[in-house]
SERO-4910 file (N, C-alpha, C, O; in steps of 0.05 Angstrom, whole numbers):
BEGIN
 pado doro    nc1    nc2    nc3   cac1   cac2   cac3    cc1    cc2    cc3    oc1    oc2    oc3
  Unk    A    132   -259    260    126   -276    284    135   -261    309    158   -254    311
  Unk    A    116   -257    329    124   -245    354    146   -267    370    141   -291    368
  Unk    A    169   -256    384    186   -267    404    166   -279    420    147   -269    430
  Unk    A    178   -315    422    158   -320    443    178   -306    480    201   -299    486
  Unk    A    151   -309    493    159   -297    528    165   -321    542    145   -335    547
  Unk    A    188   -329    549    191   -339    567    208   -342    595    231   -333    598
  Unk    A    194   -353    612    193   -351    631    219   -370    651    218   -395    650
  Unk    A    238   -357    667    256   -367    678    254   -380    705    263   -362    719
  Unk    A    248   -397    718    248   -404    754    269   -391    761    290   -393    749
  Unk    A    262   -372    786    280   -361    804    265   -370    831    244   -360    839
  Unk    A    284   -394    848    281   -405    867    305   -400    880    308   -416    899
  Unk    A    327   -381    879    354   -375    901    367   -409    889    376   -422    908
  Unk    A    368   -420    867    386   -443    859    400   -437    837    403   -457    822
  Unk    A    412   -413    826    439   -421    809    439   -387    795    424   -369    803
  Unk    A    456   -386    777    458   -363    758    444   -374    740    447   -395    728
  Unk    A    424   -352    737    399   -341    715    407   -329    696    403   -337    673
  Unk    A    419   -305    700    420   -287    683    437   -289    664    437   -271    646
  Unk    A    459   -313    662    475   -324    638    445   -348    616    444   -354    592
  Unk    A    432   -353    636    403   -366    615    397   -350    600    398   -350    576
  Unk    A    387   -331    620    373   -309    608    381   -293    584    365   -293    565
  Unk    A    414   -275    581    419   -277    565    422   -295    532    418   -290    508
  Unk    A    430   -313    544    428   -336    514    403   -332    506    398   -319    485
  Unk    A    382   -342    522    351   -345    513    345   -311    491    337   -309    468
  Unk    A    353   -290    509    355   -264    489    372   -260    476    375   -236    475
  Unk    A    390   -274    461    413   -275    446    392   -284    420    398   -273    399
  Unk    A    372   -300    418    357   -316    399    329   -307    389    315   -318    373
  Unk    A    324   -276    410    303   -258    400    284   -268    423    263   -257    418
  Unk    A    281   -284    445    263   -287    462    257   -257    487    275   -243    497
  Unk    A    233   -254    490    231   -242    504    231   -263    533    219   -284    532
  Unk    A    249   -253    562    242   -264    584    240   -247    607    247   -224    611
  Unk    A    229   -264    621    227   -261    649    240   -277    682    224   -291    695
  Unk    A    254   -276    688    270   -285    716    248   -282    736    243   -259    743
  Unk    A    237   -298    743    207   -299    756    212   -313    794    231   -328    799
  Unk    A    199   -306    810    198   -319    835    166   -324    833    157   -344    844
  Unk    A    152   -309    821    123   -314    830    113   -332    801    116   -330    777
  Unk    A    101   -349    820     90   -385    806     66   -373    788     67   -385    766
  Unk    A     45   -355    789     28   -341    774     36   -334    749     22   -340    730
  Unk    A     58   -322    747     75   -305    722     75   -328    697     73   -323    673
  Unk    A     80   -363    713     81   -382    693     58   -386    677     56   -399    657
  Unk    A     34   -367    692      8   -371    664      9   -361    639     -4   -369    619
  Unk    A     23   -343    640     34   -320    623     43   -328    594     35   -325    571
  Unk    A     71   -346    614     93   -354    584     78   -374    569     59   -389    572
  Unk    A    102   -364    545    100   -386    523    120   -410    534    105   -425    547
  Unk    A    134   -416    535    159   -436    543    171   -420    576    170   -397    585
  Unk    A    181   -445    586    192   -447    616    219   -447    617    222   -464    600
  Unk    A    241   -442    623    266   -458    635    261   -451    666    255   -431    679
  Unk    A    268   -481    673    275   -491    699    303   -494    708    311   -517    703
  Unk    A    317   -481    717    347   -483    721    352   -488    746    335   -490    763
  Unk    A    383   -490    750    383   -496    787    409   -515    791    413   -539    785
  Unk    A    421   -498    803    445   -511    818    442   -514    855    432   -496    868
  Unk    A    451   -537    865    446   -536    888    430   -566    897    423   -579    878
  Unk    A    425   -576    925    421   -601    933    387   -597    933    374   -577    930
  Unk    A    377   -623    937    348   -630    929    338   -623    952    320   -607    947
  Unk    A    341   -627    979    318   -617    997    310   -597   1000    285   -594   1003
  Unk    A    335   -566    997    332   -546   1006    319   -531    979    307   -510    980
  Unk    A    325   -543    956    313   -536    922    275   -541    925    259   -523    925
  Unk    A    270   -569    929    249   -575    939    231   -555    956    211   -543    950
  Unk    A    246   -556    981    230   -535   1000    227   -506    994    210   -494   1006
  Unk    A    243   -494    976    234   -471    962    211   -468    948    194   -451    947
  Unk    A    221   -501    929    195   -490    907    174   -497    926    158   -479    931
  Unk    A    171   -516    937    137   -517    950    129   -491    964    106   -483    963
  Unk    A    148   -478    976    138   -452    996    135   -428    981    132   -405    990
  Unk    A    136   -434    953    145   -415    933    122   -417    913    123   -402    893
  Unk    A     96   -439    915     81   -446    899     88   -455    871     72   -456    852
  Unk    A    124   -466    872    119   -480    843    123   -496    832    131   -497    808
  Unk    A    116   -518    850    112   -548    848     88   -551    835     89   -566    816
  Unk    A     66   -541    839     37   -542    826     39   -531    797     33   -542    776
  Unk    A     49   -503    802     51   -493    786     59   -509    758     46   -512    738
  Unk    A     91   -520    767    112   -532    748     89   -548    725     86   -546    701
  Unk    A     75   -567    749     62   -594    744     40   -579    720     37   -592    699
  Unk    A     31   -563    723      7   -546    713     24   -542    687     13   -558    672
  Unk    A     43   -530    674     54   -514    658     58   -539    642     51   -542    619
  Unk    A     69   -558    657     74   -583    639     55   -598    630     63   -613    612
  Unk    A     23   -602    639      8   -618    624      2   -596    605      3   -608    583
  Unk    A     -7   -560    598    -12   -554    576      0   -556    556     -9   -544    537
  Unk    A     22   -569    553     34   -572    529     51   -559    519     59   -560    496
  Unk    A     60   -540    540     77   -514    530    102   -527    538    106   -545    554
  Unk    A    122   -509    516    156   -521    513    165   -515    548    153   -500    563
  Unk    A    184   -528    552    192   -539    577    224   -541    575    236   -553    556
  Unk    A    236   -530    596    265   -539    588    277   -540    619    278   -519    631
  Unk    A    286   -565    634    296   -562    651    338   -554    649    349   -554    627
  Unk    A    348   -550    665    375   -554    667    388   -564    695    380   -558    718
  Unk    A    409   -581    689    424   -583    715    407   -594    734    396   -615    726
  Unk    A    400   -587    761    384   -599    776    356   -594    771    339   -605    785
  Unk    A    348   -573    747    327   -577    733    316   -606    725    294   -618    726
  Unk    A    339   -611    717    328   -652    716    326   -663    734    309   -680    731
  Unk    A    335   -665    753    343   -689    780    315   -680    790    302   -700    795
  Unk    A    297   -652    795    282   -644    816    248   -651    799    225   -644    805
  Unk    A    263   -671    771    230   -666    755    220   -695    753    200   -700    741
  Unk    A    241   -719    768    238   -743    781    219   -750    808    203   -733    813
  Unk    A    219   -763    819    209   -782    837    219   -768    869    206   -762    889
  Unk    A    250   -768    861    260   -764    889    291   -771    883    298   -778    861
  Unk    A    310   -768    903    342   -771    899    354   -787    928    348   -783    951
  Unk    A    367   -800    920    388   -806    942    404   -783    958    417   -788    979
  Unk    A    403   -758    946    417   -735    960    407   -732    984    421   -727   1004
  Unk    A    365   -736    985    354   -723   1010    335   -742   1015    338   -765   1007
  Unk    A    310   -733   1031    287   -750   1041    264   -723   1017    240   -727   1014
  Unk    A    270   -713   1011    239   -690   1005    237   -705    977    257   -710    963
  Unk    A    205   -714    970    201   -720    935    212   -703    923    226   -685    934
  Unk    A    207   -706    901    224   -689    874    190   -683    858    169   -691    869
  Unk    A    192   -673    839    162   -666    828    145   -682    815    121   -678    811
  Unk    A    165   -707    805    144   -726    803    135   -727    773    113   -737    768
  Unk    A    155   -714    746    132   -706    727    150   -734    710    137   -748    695
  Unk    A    178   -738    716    180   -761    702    198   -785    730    213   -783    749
  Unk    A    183   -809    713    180   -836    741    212   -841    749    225   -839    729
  Unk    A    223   -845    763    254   -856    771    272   -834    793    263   -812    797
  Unk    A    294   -840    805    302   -826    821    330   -819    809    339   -828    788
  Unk    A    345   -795    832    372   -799    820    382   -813    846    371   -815    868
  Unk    A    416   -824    836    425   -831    845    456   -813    844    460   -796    827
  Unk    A    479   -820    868    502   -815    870    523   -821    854    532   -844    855
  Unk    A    533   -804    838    557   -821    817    577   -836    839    579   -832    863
  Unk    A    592   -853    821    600   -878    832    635   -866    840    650   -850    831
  Unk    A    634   -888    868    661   -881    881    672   -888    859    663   -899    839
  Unk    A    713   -878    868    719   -888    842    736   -867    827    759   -866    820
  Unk    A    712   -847    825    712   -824    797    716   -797    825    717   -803    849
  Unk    A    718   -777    819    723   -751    824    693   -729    827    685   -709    815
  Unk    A    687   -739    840    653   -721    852    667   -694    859    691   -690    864
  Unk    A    644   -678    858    624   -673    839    639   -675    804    659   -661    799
  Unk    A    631   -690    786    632   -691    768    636   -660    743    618   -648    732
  Unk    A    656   -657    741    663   -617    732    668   -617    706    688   -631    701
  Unk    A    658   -607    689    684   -606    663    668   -616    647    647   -627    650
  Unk    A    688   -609    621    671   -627    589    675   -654    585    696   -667    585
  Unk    A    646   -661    580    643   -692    571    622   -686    545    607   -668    537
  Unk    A    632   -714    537    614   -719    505    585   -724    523    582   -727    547
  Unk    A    569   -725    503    541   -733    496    527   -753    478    519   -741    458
  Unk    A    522   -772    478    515   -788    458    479   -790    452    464   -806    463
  Unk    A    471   -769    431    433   -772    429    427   -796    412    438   -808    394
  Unk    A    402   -800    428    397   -829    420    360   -819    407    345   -838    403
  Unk    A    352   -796    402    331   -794    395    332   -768    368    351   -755    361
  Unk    A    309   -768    359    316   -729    339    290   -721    357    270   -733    365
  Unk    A    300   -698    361    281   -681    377    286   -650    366    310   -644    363
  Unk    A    264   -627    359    273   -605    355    290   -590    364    305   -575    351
  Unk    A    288   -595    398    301   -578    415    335   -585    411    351   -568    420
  Unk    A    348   -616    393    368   -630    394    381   -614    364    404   -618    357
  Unk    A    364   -597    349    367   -602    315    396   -592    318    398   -577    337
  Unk    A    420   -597    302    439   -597    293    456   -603    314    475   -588    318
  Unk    A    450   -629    335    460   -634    358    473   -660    336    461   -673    320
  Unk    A    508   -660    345    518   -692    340    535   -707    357    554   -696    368
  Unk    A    531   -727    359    541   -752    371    575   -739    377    591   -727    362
  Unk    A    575   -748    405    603   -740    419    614   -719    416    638   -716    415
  Unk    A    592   -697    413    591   -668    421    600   -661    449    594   -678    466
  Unk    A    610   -645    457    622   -637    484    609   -614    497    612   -592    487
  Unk    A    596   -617    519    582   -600    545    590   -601    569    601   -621    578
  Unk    A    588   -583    580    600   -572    608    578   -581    631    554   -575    632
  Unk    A    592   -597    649    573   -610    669    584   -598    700    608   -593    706
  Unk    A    567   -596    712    581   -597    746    554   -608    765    535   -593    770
  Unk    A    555   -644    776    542   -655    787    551   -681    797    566   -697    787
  Unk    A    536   -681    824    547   -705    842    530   -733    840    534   -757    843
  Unk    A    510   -719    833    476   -742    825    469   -742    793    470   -725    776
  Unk    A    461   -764    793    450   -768    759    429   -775    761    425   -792    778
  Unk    A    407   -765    744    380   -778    741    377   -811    726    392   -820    709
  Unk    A    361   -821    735    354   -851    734    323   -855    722    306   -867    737
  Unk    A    315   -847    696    291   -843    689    284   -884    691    301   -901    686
  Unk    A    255   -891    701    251   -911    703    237   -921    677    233   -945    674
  Unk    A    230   -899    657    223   -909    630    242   -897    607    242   -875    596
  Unk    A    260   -921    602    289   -925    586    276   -904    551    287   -901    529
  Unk    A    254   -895    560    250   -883    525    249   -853    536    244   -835    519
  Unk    A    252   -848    554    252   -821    558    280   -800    553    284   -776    550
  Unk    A    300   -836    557    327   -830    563    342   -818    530    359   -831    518
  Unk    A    332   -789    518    347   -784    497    380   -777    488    392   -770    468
  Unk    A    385   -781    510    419   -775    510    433   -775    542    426   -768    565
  Unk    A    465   -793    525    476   -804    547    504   -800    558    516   -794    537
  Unk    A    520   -799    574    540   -786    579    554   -807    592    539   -822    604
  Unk    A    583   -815    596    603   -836    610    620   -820    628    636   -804    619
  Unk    A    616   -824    653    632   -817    686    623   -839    707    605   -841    722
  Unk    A    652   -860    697    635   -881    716    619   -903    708    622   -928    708
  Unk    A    595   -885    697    573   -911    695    565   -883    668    569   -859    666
  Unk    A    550   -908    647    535   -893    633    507   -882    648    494   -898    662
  Unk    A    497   -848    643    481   -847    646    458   -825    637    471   -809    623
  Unk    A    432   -817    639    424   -798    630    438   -767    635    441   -755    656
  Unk    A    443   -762    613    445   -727    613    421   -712    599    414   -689    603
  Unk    A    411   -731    579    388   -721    561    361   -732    576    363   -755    586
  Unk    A    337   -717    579    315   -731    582    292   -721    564    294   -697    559
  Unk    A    268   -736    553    249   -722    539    231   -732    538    233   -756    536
  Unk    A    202   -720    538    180   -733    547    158   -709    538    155   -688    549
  Unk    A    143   -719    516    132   -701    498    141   -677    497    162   -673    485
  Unk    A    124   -651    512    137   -623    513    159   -618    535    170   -596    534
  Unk    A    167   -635    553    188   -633    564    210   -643    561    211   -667    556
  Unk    A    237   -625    564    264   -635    557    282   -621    573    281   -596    575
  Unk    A    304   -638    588    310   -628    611    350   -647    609    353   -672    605
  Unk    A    367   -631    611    393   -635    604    414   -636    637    412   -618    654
  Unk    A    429   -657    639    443   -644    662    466   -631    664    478   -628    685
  Unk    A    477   -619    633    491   -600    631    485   -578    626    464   -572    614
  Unk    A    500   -563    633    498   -533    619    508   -526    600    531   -528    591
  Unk    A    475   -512    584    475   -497    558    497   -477    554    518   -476    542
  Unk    A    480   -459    573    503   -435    567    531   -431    584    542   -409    589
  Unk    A    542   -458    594    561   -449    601    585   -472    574    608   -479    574
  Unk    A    564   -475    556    578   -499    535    582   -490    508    580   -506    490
  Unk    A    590   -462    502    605   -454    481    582   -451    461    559   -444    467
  Unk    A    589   -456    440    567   -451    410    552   -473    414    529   -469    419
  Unk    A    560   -496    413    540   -523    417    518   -523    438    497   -535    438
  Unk    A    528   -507    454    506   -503    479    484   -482    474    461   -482    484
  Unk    A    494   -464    459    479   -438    453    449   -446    435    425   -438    435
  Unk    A    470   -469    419    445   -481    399    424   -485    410    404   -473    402
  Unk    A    422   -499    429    403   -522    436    383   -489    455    359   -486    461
  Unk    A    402   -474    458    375   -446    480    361   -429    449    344   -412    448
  Unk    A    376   -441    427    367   -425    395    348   -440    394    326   -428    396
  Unk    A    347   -469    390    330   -492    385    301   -481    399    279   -478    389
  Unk    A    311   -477    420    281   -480    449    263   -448    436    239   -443    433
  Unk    A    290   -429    431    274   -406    427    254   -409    406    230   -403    410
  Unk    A    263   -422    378    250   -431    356    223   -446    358    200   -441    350
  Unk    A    234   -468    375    215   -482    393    188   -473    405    166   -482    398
  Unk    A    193   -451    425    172   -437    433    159   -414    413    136   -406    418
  Unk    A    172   -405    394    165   -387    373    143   -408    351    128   -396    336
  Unk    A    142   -427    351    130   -450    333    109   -458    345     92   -468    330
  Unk    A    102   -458    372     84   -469    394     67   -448    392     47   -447    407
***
């Protein structure tokens, strides 16, 4: 079976090249991409991204890959957001005024006074679905998060896994070929590695 190619967003929002590695830790061939064209290419996407929604936003649109994104995700090809990879694949956020991409319905919101923003450190996960990209994922498993906003999917079946700071809320999201986490994989030890093994498998099967 050939390594599937996939393809990294480089929009100036976070460290790539710790993705990147993991994803080639599992036999994937990739690419750290700025140009929105390159996504015709891949087999599977990661969308990554640390950083606030307006100025994330205004990249990708001046960057052509808002269309793009939207494009990659109706063919059916594996999809993996991270971190503000999820928050930017919503509606829109309380962080800013710019939409978000619109590919699943709901906004995020501000975690709740109270608690210690931005939200840092390991928290459990609780999956509420089986999904490939999840396989040998278990209940109150521990991932490394750093975020001030949580996504608010408006259709409760999308919501595959859940996390407690505050308020329960999505960390897992999934929606046929897309699946989008608000922690970090590779900054989450062996358990995290799985889930960039999973996607590689994932896109190798696609």
């Amino acid at each position: 079976m050939n390594p599937p190619n996939i393809a990294i967003v480089d929009y100036q929002a976070g460290n790539l090249r710790s993705v990147q590695k993991a994803l080639e830790k599992y036999g994937a061939q990739t690419i750290i991409t700025s140009k929105a064209t390159d996504l015709d290419e891949a087999d599977a996407l990661v969308f990554p991204g640390q950083g606030a929604n307006d100025s994330s936003m205004l990249q990708l649109k001046s960057m052509g890959f808002v269309s793009a994104i939207k494009k990659f995700v109706t063919s059916g090809r594996p999809f993996l957001g991270v971190c503000l990879g999820l928050q930017l694949l919503l509606d829109g956020s309380e962080e800013g005024i710019e939409p978000g991409i619109g590919i699943l319905e709901g906004r995020c919101h501000r975690l709740p006074q109270g608690f210690k923003v931005p939200h840092m450190g390991w928290n459990k996960v609780n999956f509420h679905i089986d999904h490939p990209i999840l396989y040998g994922m278990k209940n109150g498993m521990y991932f490394y998060f750093v975020h001030s906003y949580y996504a608010k999917p408006k259709d409760h079946m999308v919501i595959a896994g859940t996390t407690t700071y505050g308020i329960e809320f999505c960390s897992v999201a999934a929606k046929q070929n897309v699946v989008a986490v608000q922690f970090h994989p590779e900054k989450s030890g062996t358990d995290g590695l799985q889930l960039y093994k999973n996607f590689v498998e994932l896109a190798s099967n696609h």
